[in-house]
Each structure stands twice: as C-alpha cells, then as structure tokens.
C-alpha positions as CSV (number, residue, x, y, z in Angstrom):
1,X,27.5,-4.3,-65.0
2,X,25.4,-1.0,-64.5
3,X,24.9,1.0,-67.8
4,X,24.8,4.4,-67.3
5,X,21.1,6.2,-68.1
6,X,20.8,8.6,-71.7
7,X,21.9,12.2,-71.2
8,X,19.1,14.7,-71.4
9,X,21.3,16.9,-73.2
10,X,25.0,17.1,-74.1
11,X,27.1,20.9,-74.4
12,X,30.2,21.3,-76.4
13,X,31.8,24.4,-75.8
14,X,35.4,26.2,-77.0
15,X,36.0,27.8,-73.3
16,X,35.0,26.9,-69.3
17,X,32.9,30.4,-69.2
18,X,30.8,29.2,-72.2
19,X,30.1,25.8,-71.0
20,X,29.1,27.4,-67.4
21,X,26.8,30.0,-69.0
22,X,25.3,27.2,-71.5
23,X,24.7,24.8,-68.4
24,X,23.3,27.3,-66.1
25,X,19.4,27.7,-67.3
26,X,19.3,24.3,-67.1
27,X,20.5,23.8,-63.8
28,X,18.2,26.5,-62.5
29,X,15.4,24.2,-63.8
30,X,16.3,21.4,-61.6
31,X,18.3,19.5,-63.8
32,X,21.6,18.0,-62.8
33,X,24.4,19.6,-64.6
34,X,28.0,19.3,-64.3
35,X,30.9,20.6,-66.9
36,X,33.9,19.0,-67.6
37,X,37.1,21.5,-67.4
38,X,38.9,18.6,-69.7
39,X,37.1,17.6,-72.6
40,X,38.9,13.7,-72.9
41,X,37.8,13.8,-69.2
42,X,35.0,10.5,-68.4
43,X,31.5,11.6,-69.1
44,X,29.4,11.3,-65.3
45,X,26.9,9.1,-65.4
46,X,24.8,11.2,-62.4
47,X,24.0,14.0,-64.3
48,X,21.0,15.0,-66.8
49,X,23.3,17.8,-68.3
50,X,26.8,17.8,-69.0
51,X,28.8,20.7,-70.6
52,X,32.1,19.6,-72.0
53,X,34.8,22.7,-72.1
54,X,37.5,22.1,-75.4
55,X,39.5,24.9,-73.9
56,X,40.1,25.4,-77.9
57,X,39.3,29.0,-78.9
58,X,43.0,30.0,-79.4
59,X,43.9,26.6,-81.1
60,X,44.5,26.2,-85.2
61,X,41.4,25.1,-86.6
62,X,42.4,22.1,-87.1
63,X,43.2,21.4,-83.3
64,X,39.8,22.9,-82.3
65,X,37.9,20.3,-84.6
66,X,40.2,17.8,-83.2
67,X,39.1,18.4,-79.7
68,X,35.8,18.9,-80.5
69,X,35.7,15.6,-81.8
70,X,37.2,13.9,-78.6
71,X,34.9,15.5,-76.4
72,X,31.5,14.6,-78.7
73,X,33.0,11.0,-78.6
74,X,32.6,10.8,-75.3
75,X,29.2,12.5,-74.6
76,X,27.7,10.1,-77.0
77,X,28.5,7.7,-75.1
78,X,25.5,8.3,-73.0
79,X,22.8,9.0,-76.0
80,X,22.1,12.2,-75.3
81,X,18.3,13.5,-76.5
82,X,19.5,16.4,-77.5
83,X,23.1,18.2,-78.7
84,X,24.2,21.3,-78.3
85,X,27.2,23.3,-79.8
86,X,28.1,26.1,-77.7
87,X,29.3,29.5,-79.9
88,X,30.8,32.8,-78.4
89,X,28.0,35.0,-79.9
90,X,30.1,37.6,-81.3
91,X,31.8,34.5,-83.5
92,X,35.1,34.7,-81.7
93,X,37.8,31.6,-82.2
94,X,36.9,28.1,-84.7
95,X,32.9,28.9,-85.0
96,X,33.0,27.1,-88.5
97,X,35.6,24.7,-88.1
98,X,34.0,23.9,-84.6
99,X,30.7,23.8,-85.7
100,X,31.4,21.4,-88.9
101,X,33.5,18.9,-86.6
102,X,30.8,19.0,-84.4
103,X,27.9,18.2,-87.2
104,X,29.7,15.3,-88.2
105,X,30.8,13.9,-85.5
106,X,27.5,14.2,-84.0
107,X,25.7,11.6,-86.9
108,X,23.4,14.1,-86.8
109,X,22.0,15.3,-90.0
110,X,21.0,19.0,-90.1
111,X,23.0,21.7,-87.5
112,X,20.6,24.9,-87.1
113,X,22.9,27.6,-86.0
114,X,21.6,31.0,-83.9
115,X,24.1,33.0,-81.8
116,X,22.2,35.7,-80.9
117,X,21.7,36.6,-77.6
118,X,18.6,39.5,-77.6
119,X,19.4,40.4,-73.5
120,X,22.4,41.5,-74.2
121,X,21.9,43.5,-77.1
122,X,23.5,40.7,-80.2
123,X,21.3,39.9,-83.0
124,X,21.4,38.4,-86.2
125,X,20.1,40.3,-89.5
126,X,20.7,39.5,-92.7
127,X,23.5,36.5,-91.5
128,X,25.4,39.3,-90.0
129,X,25.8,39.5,-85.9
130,X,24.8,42.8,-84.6
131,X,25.9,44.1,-81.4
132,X,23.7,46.8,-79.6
133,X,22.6,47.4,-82.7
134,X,26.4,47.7,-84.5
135,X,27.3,45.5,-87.1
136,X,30.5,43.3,-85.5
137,X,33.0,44.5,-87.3
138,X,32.5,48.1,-86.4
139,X,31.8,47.3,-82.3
140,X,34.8,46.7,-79.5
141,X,33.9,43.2,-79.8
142,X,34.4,42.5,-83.4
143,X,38.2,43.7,-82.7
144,X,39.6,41.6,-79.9
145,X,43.5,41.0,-80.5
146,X,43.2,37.7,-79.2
147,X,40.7,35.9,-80.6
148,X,39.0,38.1,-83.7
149,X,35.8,37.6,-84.7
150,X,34.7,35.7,-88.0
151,X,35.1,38.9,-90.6
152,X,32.6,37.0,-92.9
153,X,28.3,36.0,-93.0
154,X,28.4,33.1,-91.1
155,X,26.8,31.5,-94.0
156,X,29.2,32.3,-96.4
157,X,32.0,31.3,-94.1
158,X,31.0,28.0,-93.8
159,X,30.1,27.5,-97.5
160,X,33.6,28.5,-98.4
161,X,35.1,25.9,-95.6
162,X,32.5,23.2,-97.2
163,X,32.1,24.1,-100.8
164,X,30.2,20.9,-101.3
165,X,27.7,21.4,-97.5
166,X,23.8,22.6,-97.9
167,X,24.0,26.2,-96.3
168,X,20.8,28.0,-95.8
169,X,20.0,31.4,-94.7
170,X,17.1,32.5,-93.0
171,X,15.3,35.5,-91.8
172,X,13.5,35.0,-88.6
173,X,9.9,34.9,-90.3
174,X,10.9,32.1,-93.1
175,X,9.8,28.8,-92.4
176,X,12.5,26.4,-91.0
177,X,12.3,23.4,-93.2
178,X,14.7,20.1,-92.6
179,X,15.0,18.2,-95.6
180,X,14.7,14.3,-95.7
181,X,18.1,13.9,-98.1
182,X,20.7,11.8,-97.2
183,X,23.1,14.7,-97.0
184,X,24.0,16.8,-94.0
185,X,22.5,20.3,-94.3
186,X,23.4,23.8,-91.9
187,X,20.5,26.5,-91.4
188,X,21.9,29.6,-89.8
189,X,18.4,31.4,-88.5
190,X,18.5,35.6,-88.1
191,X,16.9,36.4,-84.4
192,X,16.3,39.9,-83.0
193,X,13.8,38.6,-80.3
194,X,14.1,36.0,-77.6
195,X,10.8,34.9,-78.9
196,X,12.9,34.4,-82.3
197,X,14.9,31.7,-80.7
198,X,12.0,30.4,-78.8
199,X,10.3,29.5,-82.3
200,X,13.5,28.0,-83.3
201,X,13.5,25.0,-80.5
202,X,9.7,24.7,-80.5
203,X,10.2,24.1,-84.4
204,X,13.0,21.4,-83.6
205,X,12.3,19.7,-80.2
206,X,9.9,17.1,-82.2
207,X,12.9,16.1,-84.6
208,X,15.9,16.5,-81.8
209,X,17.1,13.3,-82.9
210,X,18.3,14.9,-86.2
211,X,19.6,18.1,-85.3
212,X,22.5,20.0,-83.6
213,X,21.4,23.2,-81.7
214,X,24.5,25.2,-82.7
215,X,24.2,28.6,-80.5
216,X,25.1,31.0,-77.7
217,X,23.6,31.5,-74.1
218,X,19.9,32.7,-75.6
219,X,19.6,29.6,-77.2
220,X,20.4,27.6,-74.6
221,X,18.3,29.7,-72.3
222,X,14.9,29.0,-74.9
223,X,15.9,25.5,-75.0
224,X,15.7,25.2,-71.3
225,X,12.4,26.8,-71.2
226,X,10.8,25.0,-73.7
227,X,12.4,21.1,-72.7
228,X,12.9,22.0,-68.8
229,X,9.5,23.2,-67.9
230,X,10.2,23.5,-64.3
231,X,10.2,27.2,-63.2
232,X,13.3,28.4,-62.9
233,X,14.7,29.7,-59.3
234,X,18.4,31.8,-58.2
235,X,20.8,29.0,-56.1
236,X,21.2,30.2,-52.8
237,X,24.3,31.1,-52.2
238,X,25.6,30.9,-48.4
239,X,28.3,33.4,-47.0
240,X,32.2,31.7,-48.0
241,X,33.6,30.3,-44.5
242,X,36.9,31.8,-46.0
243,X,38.4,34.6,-47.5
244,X,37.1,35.4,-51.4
245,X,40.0,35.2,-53.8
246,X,39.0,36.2,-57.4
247,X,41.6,35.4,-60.1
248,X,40.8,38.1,-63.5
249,X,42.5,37.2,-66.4
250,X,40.6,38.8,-69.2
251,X,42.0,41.7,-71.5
252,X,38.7,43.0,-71.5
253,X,37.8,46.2,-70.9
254,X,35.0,45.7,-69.6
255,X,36.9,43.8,-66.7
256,X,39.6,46.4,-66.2
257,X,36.3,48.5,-65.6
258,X,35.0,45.6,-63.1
259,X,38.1,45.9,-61.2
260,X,38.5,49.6,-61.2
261,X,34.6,49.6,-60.0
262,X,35.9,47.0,-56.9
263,X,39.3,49.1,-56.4
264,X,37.2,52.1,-55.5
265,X,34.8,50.5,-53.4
266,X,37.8,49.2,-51.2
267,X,36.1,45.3,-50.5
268,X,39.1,43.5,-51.6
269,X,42.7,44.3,-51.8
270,X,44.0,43.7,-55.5
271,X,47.3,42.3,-56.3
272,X,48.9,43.3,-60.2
273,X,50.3,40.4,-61.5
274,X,51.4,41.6,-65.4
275,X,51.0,38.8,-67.5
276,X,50.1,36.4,-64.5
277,X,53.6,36.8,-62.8
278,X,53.6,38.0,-58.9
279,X,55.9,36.2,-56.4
280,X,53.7,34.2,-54.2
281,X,56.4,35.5,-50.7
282,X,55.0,39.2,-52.1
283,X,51.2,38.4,-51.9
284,X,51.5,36.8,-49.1
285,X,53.0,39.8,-47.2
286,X,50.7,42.3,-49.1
287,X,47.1,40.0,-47.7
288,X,48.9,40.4,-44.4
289,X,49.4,44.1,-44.5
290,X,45.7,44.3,-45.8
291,X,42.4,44.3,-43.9
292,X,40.5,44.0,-46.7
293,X,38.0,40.7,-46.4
294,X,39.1,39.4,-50.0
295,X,41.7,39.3,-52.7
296,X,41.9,40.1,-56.1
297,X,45.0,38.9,-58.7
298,X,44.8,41.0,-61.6
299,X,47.0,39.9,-64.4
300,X,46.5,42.5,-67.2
301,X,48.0,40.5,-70.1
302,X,50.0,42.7,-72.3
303,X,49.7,42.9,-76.3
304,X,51.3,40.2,-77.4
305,X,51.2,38.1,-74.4
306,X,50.1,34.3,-75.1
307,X,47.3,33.6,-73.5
308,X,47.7,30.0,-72.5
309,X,51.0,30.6,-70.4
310,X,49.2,34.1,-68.8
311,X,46.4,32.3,-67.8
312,X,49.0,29.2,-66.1
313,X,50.8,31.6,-64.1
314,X,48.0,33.3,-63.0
315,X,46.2,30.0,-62.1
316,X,49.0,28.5,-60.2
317,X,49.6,31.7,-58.1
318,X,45.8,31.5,-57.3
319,X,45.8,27.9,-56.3
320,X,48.6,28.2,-54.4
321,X,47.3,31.3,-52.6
322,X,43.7,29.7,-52.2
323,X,45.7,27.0,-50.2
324,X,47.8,28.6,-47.8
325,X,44.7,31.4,-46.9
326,X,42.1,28.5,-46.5
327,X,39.9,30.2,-49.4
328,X,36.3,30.5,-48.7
329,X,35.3,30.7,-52.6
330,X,37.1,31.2,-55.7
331,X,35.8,33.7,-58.7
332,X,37.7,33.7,-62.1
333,X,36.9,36.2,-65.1
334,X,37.7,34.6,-68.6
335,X,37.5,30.9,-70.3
336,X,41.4,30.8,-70.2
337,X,41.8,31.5,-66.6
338,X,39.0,29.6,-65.3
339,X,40.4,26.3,-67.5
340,X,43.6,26.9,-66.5
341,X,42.7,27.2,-62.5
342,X,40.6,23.9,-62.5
343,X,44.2,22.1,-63.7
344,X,46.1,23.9,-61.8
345,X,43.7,22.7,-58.6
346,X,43.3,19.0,-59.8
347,X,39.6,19.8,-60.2
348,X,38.2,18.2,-63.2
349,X,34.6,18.9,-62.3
350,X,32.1,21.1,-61.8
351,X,28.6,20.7,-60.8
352,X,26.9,23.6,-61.9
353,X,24.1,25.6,-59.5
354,X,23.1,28.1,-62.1
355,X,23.4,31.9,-62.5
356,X,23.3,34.4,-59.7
357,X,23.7,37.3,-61.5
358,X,23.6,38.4,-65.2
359,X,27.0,37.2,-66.7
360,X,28.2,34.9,-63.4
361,X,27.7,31.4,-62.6
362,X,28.0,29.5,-59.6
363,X,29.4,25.7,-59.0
364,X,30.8,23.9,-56.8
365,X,34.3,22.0,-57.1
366,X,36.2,19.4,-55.3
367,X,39.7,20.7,-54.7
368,X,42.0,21.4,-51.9
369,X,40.4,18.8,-49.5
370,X,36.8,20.3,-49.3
371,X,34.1,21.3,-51.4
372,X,34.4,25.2,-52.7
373,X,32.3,27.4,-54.4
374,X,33.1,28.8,-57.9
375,X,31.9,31.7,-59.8
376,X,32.4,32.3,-63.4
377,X,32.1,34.9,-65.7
378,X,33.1,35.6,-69.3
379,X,35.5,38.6,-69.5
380,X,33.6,40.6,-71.6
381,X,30.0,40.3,-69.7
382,X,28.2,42.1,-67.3
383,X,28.1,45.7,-66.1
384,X,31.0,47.5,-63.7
385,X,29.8,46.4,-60.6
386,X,29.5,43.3,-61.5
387,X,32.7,41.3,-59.5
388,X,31.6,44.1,-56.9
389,X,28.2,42.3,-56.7
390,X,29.6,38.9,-56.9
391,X,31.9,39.9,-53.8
392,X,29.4,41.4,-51.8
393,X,26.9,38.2,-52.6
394,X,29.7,35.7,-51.8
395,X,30.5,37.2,-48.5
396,X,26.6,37.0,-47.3
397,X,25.8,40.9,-48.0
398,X,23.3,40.8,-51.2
399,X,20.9,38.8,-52.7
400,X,20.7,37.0,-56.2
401,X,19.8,39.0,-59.2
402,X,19.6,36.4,-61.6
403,X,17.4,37.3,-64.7
C-alpha cells in the first residue's frame, strides 16, 4: 500500500477567500498547493500545501469549532511540519472559538497568534487591531452586519472563553518565550512591521513541531519567505478561451465600488441579481443583447438577507450560466460565494497558482468537463479597479501586478 509523503504545511481557514490568500505565497514559491472547498473532503496526497476552507465564519461557535476540528483531523493525517490557522485580520466570525479548537486539536502545545497584515494598513498595538491606523471598532471594518468583529483584546477574549488557558500578551520588541510545561499556552504578538512578523517565524521555525501559527495573510506571506526560500514569481496567466463570467457576492463596499469602477469602464455587461435571484431565461437574453466580452452577476444582498442561501442562488445561477456560455474563466468576490460556487460546480478542488494581483488569486478547477481558471478575492480587499484589472488580465490585455 503507498503511504502518502508528510505535508510541508497544513492551512485551516473559516472561508474559500482566506484559504486562497493563505496558500498563494506559497505557491508562488514553487510549492504545490491545493485548497479544499469542503473541509471533511480527502486530504491529496500530491501536494506540499494544502489549505482546508471550514466555510464556518457565520456558524455558532460551537459549529465553527466543530468543523475546525473535522478538517485538522484530516490534515494530520499527513504529518504536516508545520500548522497554520488562518484568521480574517480584522477578527471577523469564531477567531477564539476557532483558534482554541484548533490548538487542541492540533496536539500542539503553544498557538502564537498575529493577524496583522502591515501592506494593508492592519496592525496590532497594545492586543488591539488597528486598521489604517483606526482602532477596529471605530473603522468600516470593525462594523460589518454580517459577521462583526471581536469587540474585545484578543487576549482578553480568549482568557474569558478559557479561564483556566496561559494567555500572554506581547509587544513586538518582548522576547517570545515558549514554556516547557505540560500545559497548552497562547501568545498573541503586537506587529506594526512586516519585519515584526518575520521575527515571529524566524523565532518559531526551529520548534514548529510545538506550535500553531495562528494569523492572517502577512503571516502566512513571512512564513513562506523564511521556510520557502525560493524566489517568488507572478503565474502567468493565458487569455480565457471563453467568455469571463465573475459572480460578486460581497456586501462590501468596497466591491459595490469594484463594480461601479467595471460598470463605467463598459468591459462586461453586469446582471443585478438582489439577493442572488435572477431568472436564468432573463440573462440569457440580456448576454445576447450585449456585446460586451464578459459578464458580471451582482447580487447585492439586502440587510437582513442570510448569507448562506444568497450566496446558493447566486452560485447556481453562475454555474448554470458558465455552462450554457462555455465560460472561459470564472472570478468570484467573497468566501460565501466562492464556497458556495465550487458545490454548486461539483468542484471540490483547487490547485492554487498564486496571486496575480494585490487581493486576487488564481487556481485552476476541474468542473464542467475541462479545466478552468478561478480567481478569488475577499470582498473587502483591493482598490476600485481591482475586478477591472482582473478582467482586463484574464482576457489577455495586462500583465500581473502581484506584490
């Protein structure tokens, strides 16, 4: 019987987006990566990194552990040097119920915890995330509807969850010490600086065994520089042999701005679907009124719409759509919507090429008898012309800007 080769490193993540993002540096370094859109899903046993999606950032907490749990059970399957635990880094959804699930279902005894992600303006001072220099609570992040972000110091959060757990917190000059107890222990480390997190893996890769990176994409990024020395380089990305069909889901506004940006520019035509819904007859005859080159379903979730039944109806409009135009590539802004179009196309898989611009990751999936490409992006990344850029790149007319 063959027995599969140990992981080089193993991702946990509450959303698709975040376990693209998390995988990407990695992949740009050489390494195989794929993510898993269904966290029970069987581990592969081709890749050096796999990225495991719990689709769980709008589940109780006690669901999200749950999941967490199920998804860790099967990465460790394939002893995997290093763990990782995947945060939104303005601490949106189960962060501490997440993060403790994850520490002990990992055997691992110490979880080191840094969200921060410096290149896009979110720090960590004093245990508190910052966000272009705005404390969380005060910033258009810190007040998403759907998913709010944890009102307490991390540190304090998780102390009250585990009254009896070792908490430390630590500026980013005090020494990060792991102690040699039996007991588990969590260190959550302030950064302002890339080089911050850098010092943080440098201080852990000799002691990996014992410790669960607990972070968001700057972590992941100084973790693939330090352990994945080789240089890192854009994917190339080849013109789609099909139409581009982009499905946005977010309630973002930073993607209403995205779409806005793309609406003026006139590249694709863009179809409203309020809370997902659009006949499919209706879009059909709207693509072939249009001579625009792509499409874009926009499904501007209202107030109190629930996310997980949004993002289905917009993901089976998109599948069906991407089969009867013979899709060229497939784009999809937000975790929900990019979880929920991987079911609704049967497409378990994704191996990941890396990023190809700031905020959006490419992969390839098998779905719809052929091999497509996929871009990601989390709905609240990136500038306004950012699905502009990804169009223009996807239909053969820019280069990569990764960076």
């Amino acid at each position: 019987m063959r027995v599969a080769s140990a992981l080089e490193l193993a991702i946990v993540a509450d959303d698709l987006t975040g376990a693209m993002d998390a995988a990407a540096p990695f992949a740009q370094r050489g390494a195989r990566c794929q993510v898993l859109a269904d966290a029970g899903a069987a581990v592969p046993d081709t890749a050096a990194v796999v990225a495991a999606s719990t689709g769980s950032r709008h589940l109780s907490a006690e669901r999200a552990a749950a999941r967490v749990g199920v998804a860790l059970a099967g990465l460790l399957q394939r002893r995997p040097r290093l763990l990782f635990k995947k945060l939104d880094s303005t601490l949106r959804g189960n962060v501490v119920s997440e993060t403790l699930a994850a520490l002990a279902a990992s055997g691992r005894r110490h979880a080191v915890i840094a969200p921060a992600v410096p290149a896009q303006g979110r720090t960590m001072r004093g245990g508190r995330v910052y966000v272009d220099g705005i404390v969380l609570a005060d910033s258009a992040a810190g007040r998403d509807p759907l998913s709010p972000a944890l009102a307490l110091p991390l540190a304090e959060a998780l102390r009250r969850a585990a009254p009896g757990l070792s908490v430390h917190q630590l500026g980013p000059d005090d020494d990060l010490v792991l102690g040699h107890g039996a007991s588990p222990e969590v260190h959550v480390v302030d950064c302002v600086s890339h080089m911050d997190l850098e010092r943080i893996v440098d201080r852990l890769l000799p002691c990996a065994d014992r410790v669960l990176l607990v972070g968001a994409a700057g972590l992941a990024r100084a973790l693939a520089e330090r352990a994945f020395c080789e240089a890192p380089a854009c994917p190339p990305v080849a013109a789609a042999a099909g139409p581009v069909l982009a499905a946005v889901g977010s309630r973002t506004p930073q993607s209403d701005a995205q779409v806005e940006r793309l609406r003026r520019d006139g590249r694709a035509l863009i179809l409203a679907a309020p809370d997902g819904r659009l006949d499919l007859d209706a879009a059909l005859r709207a693509v072939s009124q249009s001579a625009s080159p792509a499409v874009l379903i926009h499904a501007r979730p209202g107030a109190g719409s629930d996310a997980a039944r949004v993002a289905g109806s917009l993901a089976g409009l998109t599948a069906a759509l991407a089969a009867r135009l013979a899709a060229g590539a497939l784009v999809a802004t937000g975790g929900d919507t990019a979880q929920a179009l991987l079911a609704a196309l049967a497409a378990p898989t994704i191996e990941v090429r890396g990023e190809i611009l700031p905020g959006a990751v490419l992969g390839t999936i098998s779905c719809l008898g052929r091999r497509l490409p996929l871009v990601t992006k989390a709905g609240g990344s990136g500038d306004e012309r950012l699905l502009l850029d990804i169009f223009r790149l996807l239909e053969g007319q820019c280069r990569t800007r990764a960076g």
